[in-house]
GUDRENRO-883831 format. One record per atom (N, C-alpha, C): x, y, z. Coordinates in pm, whole numbers, plus 50000, padded with zeros to 5 digits. Atoms other than C-alpha are relative to their C-alpha. Layout:
! residues N
XYZ ...
***
This chain:
! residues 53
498815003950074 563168865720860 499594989849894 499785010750132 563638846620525 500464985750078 499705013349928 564238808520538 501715001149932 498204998450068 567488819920319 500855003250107 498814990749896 568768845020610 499894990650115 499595009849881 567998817420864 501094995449953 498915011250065 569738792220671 501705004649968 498974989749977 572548813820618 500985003050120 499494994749827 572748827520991 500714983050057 499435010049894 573098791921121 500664990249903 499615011450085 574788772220807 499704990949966 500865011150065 572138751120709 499424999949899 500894994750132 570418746620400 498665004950032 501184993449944 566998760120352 499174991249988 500695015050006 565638725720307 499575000750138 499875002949831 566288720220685 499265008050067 500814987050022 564698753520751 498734999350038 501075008150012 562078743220629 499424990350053 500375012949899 561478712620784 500015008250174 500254995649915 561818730621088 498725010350067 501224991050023 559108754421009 498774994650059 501475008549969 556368729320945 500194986650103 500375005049855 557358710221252 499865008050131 500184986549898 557078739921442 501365005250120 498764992649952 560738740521576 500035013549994 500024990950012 560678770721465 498675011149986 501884989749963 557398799621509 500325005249840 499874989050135 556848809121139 498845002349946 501215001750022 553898814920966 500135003249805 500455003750125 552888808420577 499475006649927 500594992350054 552528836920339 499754993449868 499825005050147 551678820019988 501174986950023 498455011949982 555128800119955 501015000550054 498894991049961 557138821620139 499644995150175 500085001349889 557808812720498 500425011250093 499914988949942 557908841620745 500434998050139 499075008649914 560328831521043 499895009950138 499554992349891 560128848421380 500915002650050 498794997849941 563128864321502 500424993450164 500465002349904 562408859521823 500944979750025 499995011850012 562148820621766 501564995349960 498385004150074 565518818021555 501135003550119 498944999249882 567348831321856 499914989550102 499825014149896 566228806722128 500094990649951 499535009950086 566938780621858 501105001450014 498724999950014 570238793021811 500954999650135 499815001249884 570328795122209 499884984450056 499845015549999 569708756422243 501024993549931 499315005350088 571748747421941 501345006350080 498194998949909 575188764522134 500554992450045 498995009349911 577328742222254 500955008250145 499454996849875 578228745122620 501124999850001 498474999349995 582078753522701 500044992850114 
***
């Protein structure tokens, strides 16, 4: 995934994204300038980030 369609999916900018990337929150890996986002990863992110009912 793009850092756009993350950013997007979860309403964050792609700044943030980013920063998540190169702290390794997120599994991505570094084509040129382009960050390449594991799907995978963005889900159990988005599985922590849920708020419990």
């Amino acid at each position: 995934m793009s850092v756009r369609e993350v950013a997007e999916r979860q309403r964050v900018s792609p700044t943030y994204v980013t920063r998540l990337c190169r702290t390794g929150v997120l599994s991505a890996t570094r084509a040129g300038r382009v960050w390449l986002i594991d799907a995978r990863s963005v889900a159990d992110f988005e599985a922590k980030r849920r708020p419990v009912a």
